[in-house]
N, C-alpha and C positions, 0 to 999 in steps of 0.2 A: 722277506723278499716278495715285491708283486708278483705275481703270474698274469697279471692283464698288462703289463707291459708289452707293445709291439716290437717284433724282433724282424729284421730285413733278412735275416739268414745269412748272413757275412758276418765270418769270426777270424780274422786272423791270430793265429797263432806260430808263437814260437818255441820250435822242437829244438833240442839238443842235435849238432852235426850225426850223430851215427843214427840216432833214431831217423833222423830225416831221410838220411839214405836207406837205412834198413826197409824204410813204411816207401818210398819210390820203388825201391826194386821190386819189392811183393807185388806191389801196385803193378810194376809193367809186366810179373810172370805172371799176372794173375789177371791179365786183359783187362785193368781197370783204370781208370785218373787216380792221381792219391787222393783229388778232392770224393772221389766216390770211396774209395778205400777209407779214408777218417771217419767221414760220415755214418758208415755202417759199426767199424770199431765204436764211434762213440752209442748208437743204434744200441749195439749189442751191451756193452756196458750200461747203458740207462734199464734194456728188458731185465738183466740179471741183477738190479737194485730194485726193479719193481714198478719201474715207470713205464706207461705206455707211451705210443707213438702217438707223436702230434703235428700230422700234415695237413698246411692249410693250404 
């Protein structure tokens, strides 16, 4: 797979209905958007395989 491929930051994805609601409602007791809320799950998930953050 490249890695020099440019990436816009738009991913749509499709959750299963309960997951969907379960990651909203975290999101709204948790003061967040679920687009911030994903973002940091996936975050979190990439530092715990060993990947760093890549904010351009």
């Amino acid at each position: 797979m490249k890695s020099e491929v440019a990436y816009k930051g738009t991913l749509n994805v499709r959750l299963g209905e309960g997951t969907h609601r379960r990651a909203a409602i975290y999101a709204l007791t948790h003061n967040q958007s679920l687009n911030s809320f994903i973002d940091f799950a996936v975050q979190e998930k990439l530092a715990a395989y060993g990947k760093t953050e890549d904010k351009t």
